[in-house]
C-alpha positions in Angstrom: -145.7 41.9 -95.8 -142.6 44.4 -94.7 -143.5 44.1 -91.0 -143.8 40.0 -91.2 -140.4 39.6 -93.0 -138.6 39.7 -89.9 -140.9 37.4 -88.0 -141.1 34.7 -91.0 -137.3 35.1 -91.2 -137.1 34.1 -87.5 -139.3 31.6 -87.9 -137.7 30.1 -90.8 -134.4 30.4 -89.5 -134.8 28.9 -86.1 -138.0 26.8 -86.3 -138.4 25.4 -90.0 -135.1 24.7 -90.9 -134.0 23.0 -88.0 -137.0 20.9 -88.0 -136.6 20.0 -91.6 -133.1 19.3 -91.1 -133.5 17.4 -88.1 -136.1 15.5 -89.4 -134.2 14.6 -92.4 -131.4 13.2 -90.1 -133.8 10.7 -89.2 -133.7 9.2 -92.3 -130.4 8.4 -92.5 -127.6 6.8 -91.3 -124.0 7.6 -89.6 -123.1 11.5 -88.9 -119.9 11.7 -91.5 -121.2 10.6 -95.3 -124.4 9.5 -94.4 -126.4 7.3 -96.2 -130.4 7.2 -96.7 -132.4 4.7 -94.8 -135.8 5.6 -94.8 -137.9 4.6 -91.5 -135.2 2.1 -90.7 -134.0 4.5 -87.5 -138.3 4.3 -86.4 -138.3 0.9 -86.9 -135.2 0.0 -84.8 -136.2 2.7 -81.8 -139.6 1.0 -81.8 -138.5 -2.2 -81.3 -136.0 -1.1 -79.0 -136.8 -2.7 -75.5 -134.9 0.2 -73.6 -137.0 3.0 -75.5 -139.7 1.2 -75.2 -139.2 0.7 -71.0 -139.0 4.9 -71.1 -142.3 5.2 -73.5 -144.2 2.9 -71.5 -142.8 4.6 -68.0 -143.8 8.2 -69.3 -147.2 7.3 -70.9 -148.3 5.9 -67.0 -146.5 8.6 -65.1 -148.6 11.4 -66.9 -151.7 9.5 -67.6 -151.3 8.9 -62.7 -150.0 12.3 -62.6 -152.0 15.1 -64.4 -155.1 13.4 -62.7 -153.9 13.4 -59.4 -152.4 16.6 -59.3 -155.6 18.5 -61.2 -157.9 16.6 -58.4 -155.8 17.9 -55.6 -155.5 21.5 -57.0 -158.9 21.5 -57.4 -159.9 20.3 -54.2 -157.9 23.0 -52.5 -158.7 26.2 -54.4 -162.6 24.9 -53.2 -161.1 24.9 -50.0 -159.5 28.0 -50.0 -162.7 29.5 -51.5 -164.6 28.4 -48.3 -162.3 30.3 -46.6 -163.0 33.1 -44.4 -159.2 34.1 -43.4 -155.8 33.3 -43.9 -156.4 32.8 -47.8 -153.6 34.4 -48.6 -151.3 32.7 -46.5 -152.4 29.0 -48.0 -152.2 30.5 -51.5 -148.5 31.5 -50.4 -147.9 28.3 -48.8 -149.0 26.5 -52.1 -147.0 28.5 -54.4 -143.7 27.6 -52.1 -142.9 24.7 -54.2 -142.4 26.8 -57.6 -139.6 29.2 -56.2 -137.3 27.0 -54.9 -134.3 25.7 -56.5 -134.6 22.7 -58.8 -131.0 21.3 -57.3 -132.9 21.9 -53.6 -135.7 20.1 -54.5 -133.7 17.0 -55.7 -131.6 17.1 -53.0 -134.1 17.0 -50.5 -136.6 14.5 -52.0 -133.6 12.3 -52.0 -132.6 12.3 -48.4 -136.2 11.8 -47.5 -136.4 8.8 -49.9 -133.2 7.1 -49.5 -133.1 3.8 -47.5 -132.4 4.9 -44.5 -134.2 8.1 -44.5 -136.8 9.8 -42.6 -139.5 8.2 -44.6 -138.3 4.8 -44.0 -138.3 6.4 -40.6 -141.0 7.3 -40.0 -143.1 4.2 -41.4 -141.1 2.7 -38.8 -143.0 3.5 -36.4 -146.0 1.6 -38.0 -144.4 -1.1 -40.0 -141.5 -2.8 -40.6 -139.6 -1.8 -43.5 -136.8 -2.3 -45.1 -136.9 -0.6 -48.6 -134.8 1.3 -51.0 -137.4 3.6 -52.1 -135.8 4.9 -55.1 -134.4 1.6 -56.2 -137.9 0.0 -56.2 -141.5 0.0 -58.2 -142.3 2.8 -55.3 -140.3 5.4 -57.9 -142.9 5.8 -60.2 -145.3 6.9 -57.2 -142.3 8.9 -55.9 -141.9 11.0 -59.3 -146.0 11.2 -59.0 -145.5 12.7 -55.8 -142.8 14.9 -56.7 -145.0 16.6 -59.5 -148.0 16.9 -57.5 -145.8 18.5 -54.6 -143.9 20.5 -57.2 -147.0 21.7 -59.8 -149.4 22.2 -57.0 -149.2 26.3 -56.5 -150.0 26.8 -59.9 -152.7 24.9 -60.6 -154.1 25.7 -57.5 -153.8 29.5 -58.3 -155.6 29.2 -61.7 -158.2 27.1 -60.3 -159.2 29.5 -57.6 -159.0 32.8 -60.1 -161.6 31.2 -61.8 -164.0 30.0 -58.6 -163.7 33.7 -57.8 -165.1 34.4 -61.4 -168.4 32.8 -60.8 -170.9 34.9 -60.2 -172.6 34.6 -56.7 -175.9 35.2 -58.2 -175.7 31.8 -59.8 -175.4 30.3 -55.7 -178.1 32.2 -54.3 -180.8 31.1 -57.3 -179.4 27.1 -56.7 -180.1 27.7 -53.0 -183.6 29.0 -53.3 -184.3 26.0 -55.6 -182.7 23.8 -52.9 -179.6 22.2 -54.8 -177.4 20.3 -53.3 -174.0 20.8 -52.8 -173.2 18.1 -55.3 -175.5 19.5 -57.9 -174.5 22.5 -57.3 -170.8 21.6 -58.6 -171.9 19.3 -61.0 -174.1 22.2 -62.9 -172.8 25.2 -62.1 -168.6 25.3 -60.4 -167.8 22.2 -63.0 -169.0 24.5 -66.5 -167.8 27.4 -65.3 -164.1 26.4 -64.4 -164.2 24.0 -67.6 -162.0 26.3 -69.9 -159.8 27.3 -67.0 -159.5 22.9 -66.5 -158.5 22.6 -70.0 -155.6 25.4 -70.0 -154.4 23.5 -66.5 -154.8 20.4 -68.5 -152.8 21.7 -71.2 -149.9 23.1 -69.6 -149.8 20.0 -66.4 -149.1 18.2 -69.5 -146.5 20.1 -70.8 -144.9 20.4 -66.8 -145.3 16.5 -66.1 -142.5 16.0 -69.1 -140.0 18.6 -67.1 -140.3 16.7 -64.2 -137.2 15.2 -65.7 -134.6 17.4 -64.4 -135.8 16.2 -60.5 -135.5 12.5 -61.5 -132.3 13.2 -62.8 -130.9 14.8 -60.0 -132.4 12.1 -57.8 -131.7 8.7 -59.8 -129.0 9.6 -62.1 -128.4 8.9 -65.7 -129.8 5.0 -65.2 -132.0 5.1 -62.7 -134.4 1.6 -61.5 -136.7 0.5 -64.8 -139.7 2.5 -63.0 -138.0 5.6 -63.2 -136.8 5.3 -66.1 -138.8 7.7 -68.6 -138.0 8.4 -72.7 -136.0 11.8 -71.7 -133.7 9.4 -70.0 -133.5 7.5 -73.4 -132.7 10.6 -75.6 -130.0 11.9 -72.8 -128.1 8.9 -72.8 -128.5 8.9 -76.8 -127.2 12.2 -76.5 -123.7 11.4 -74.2 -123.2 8.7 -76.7 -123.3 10.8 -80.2 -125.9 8.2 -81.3 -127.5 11.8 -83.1 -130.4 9.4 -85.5 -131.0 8.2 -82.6 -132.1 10.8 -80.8 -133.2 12.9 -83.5 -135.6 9.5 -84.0 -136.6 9.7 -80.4 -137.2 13.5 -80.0 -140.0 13.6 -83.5 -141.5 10.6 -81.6 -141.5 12.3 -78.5 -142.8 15.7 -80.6 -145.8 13.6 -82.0 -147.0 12.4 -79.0 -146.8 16.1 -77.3 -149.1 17.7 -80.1 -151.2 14.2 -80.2 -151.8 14.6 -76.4 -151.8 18.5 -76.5 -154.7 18.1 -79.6 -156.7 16.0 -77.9 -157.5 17.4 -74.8 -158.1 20.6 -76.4 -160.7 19.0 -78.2 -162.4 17.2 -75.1 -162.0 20.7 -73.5 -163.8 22.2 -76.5 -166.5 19.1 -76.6 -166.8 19.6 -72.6 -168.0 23.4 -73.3 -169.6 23.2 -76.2 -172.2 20.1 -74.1 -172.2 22.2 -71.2 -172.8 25.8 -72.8 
């Protein structure tokens, strides 16, 4: 009990009591003498059409993205697997993305999007367009993209750690026994790079909600209605002092984090558990 003191103080000190207190705050009303309310502040952020715009936004970017970008990660640490040279050069390539500068990356992405910018460009050359990428229903697919591009290295890496982890013996006895390439995923790559899937689950969710800081740099504070996720909601909440507000919005935005976080861990868990 001696040696946990200082780690329960820490904890209590900057975890509990701040949570407490914050969620506490969400139960009342106005920042000097505040008065109790109860789930008034829940009810009004609820029915709020602009918090609900950036719930609805961030629910369909991750439930497009974290697919997409586990498929494609996938895909290319088989690839690189298959591999006979220059493996380390792709896994290098890959991994690009992670190192460079948050403010680069925004800046870039935005030129290339922008109306009259080399992507409008270059679909020039087949169609005839005349969009304003970022100020259009194509953002949500451009924030999509952005994470994919962005996230791709390090799912990538994990995935391919754990191809390498499979023993070889378990090819050469589907081979004798004639499996197919399908089958030979579906039985034997797909249960043994399961646990490894559910940690890049796990933390492509946790990445797809700090995809934020690009979007920001990109689209501003009040970006088109398809870019416009809940961290938007609670930053704009935050320039204005509204604090219920965004106390409100950040335990709604907590609960569906562990909700989300809970529940793949237990398909993850179900997935082994029926494979093993």
């Amino acid at each position: 009990m001696l040696f946990l003191i200082p780690s329960l103080l820490g904890m209590g000190i900057f975890y509990v009591i701040p949570l407490v207190g914050t969620f506490l705050s969400t139960l009342m009303s106005g920042v000097i003498n505040p008065t109790f309310v109860g789930l008034k502040n829940y009810q009004e952020l609820i029915t709020n059409p602009i918090f609900r715009l950036g719930l609805k936004n961030t629910l369909i970017f991750i439930s497009m993205a974290v697919p997409i970008g586990i498929l494609v990660s996938l895909v290319i640490a088989l690839g690189i697997k298959k591999l006979s040279t220059h493996k380390r050069l792709l896994q290098c390539i890959v991994l690009i993305p992670l190192v460079i500068p948050t403010a680069s990356v925004a800046f870039f992405w935005k030129k290339f999007f922008e109306k009259n910018g080399p992507f409008t460009q270059l679909l020039s050359y087949f169609v005839s367009t005349d969009v304003d990428w970022l100020q259009s229903n194509w953002g949500l697919f451009i924030m999509v993209f952005i994470y994919v591009w962005k996230n791709l290295g390090y799912n990538t890496i994990l995935f391919t750690a754990a191809l390498y982890n499979i023993p070889d013996s378990y090819y050469e006895s589907a081979a004798l026994d004639g499996g197919s390439g399908w089958r030979v995923f579906r039985y034997i790559t797909l249960p043994c790079i399961l646990p490894t899937g559910g940690i890049v689950m796990i933390m492509s969710i946790m990445n797809s909600f700090k995809v934020f800081k690009e979007i920001y740099l990109i689209a501003d504070a009040y970006p088109h209605e398809s870019m416009y996720l809940l961290q938007h909601y609670m930053n704009n909440v935050f320039n204005k002092l509204d604090y219920q507000k965004l106390t409100t919005a950040a335990y709604i935005f907590l609960v569906l984090v562990i909700i989300g976080k809970k529940g793949f861990q237990f398909m993850v868990r179900r997935g082994c558990n029926s494979e093993g």
